[in-house]
C-alpha positions as MATLAB code, in Angstrom:
seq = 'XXXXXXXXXXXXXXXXXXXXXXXXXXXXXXXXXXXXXXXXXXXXXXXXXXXXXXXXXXXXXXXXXXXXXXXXXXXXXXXXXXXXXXXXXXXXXXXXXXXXXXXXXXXXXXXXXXXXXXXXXXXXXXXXXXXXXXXXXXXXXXXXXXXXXXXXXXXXXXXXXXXXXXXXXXXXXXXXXXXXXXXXXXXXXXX';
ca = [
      49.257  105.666  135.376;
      50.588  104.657  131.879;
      49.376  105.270  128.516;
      47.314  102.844  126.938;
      46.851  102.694  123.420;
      44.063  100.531  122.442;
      41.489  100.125  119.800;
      42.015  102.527  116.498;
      43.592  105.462  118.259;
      46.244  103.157  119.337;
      46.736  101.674  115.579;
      47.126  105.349  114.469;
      49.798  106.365  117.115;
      51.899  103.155  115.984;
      51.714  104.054  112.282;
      52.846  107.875  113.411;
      55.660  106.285  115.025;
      56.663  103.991  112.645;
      56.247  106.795  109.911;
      58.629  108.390  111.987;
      61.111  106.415  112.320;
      61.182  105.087  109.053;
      61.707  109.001  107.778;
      64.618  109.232  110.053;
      66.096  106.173  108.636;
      65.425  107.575  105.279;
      67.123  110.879  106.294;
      70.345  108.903  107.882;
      70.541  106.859  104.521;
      70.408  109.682  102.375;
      73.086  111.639  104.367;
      75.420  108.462  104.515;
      75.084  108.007  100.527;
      76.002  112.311   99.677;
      78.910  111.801  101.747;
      80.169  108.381   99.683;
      79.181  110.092   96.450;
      81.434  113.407   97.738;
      84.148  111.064   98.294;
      86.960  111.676   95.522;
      87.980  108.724   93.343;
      91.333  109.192   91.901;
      90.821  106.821   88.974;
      88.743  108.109   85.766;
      85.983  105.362   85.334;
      88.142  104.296   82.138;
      90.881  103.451   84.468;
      88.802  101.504   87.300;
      87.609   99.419   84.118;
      91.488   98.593   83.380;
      92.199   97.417   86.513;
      89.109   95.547   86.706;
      89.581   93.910   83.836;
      93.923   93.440   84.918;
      91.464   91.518   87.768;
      93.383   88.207   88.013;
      96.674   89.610   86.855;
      99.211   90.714   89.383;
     101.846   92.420   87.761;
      99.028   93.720   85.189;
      97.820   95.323   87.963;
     100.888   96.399   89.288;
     101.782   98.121   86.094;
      98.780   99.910   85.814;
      98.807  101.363   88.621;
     102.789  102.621   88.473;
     101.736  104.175   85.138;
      98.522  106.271   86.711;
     100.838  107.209   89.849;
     103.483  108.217   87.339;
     100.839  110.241   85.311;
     100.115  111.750   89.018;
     103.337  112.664   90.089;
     104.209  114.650   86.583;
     100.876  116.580   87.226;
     102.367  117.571   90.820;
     105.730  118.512   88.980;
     103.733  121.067   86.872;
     101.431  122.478   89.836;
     105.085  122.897   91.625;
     106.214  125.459   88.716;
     102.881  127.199   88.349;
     102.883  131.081   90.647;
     101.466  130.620   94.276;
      98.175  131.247   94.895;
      94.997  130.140   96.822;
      93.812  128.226   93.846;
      97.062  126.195   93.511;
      96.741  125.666   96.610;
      93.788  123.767   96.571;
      94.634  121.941   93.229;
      97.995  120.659   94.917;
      95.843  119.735   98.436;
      93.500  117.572   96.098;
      96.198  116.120   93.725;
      98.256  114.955   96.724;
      94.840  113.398   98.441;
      94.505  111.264   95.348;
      98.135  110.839   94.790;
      98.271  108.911   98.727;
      94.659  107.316   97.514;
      96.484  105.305   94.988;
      99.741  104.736   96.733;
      97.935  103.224   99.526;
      95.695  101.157   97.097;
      99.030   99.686   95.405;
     100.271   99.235   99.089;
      96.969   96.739   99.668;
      97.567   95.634   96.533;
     100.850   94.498   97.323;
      99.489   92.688  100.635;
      97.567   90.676   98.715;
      99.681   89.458   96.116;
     102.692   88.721   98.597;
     101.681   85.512   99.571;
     100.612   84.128   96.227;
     103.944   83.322   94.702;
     103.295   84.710   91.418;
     106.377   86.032   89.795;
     105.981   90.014   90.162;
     109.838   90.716   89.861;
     109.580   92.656   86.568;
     106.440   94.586   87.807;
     107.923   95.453   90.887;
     111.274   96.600   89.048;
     109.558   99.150   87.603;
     107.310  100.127   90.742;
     111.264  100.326   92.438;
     112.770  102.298   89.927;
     109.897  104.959   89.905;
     109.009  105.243   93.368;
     112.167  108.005   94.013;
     110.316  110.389   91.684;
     107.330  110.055   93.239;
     108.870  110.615   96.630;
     110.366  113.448   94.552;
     107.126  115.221   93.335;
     105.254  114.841   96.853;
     108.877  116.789   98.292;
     109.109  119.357   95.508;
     106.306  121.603   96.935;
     107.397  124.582   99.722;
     104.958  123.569  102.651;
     101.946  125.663  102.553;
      99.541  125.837  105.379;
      96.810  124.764  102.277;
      97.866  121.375  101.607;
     101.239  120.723  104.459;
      98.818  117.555  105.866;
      98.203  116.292  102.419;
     101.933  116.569  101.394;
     102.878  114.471  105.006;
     100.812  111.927  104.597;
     101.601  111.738  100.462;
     105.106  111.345  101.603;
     104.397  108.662  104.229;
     102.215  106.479  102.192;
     104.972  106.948   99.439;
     107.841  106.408  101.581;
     105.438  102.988  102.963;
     104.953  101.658   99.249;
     108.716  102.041   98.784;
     109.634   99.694  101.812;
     107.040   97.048  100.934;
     107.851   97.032   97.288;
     111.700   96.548   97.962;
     111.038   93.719  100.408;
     108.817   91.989   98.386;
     111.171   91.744   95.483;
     114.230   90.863   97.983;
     111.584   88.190   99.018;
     110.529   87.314   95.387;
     113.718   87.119   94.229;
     115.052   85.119   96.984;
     111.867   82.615   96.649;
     112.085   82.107   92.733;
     115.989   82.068   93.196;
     114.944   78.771   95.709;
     112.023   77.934   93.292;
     112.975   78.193   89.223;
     110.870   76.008   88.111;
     108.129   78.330   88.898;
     110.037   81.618   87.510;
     107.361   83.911   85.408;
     104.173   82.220   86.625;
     101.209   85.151   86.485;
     100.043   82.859   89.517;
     100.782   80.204   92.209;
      98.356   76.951   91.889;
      97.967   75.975   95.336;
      99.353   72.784   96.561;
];
């Protein structure tokens, strides 16, 4: 024999149910937004606003975010002189997490742009030229047990950016070599 829920008694008992279940839902959303507000953003809101407003412009963009990664890798250079201990530690574990957020943000970056044709030679000169000391500075550091991951997967995502950044200028070059009419275009029109 099943239950039966009919007249007012069975109004309330859907109302309990769906108070229920909407408070679970509330409980799930609350728990999913703390964990994307814990997440660690690498960029100081001043920054995001530069590169927001670099929006349409490649190499801008490009340049901006060589100089923050630059800015990173000299704070790893000073956290590499400073005396071991558990607080280090930690600072150089959360320095290298947003170090390898921003390399892997230029590396998208650079997906992006690579098939728009805009002239990003001089930008990615300079991403070329740095990207050594930033291999450097994730190196530098003794492997601790505190931050070994970290310093892998800094090197990796550095090591990545390095490879995509030197093809794309062998390919850019190549292309505007090929192409000079377009040479120092901020962006391809397409055809």
């Amino acid at each position: 024999m099943g239950l039966c829920f009919n007249g007012a008694a069975g109004v309330k008992m859907k109302l309990a149910t769906a108070r229920v279940l909407a408070s679970i839902l509330v409980c799930l959303l609350s728990a999913t937004l703390a964990a994307q507000s814990n997440r660690r953003e690498p960029l100081s809101e001043a920054q995001i606003e530069e590169i927001r407003a670099a929006g349409g412009n490649p190499s801008e963009r490009i340049n901006l975010y060589t100089k923050y990664l630059k800015q990173r890798a000299e704070i790893l250079a000073g956290l590499n002189k400073r005396a071991h201990s558990p607080a280090r530690a930690q600072r150089i574990h959360e320095e290298l997490l947003d170090f390898t957020a921003l390399l892997d943000e230029l590396t998208s970056n650079l997906d992006q742009y690579g098939d728009r044709k805009a002239d990003l030679r001089p930008a990615l000169k300079l991403l070329n030229e740095a990207l050594p000391h930033w291999l450097e500075a994730a190196r530098a550091f003794s492997p601790e047990p505190a931050f070994e991951l970290a310093q892998k997967e800094s090197i990796a995502s550095a090591q990545d950016l390095k490879e995509q950044a030197a093809d794309l200028l062998k390919e850019q070059t190549a292309y505007f070599n090929a192409h000079k009419d377009e040479k120092n275009q901020e962006r391809a029109e397409p055809k």
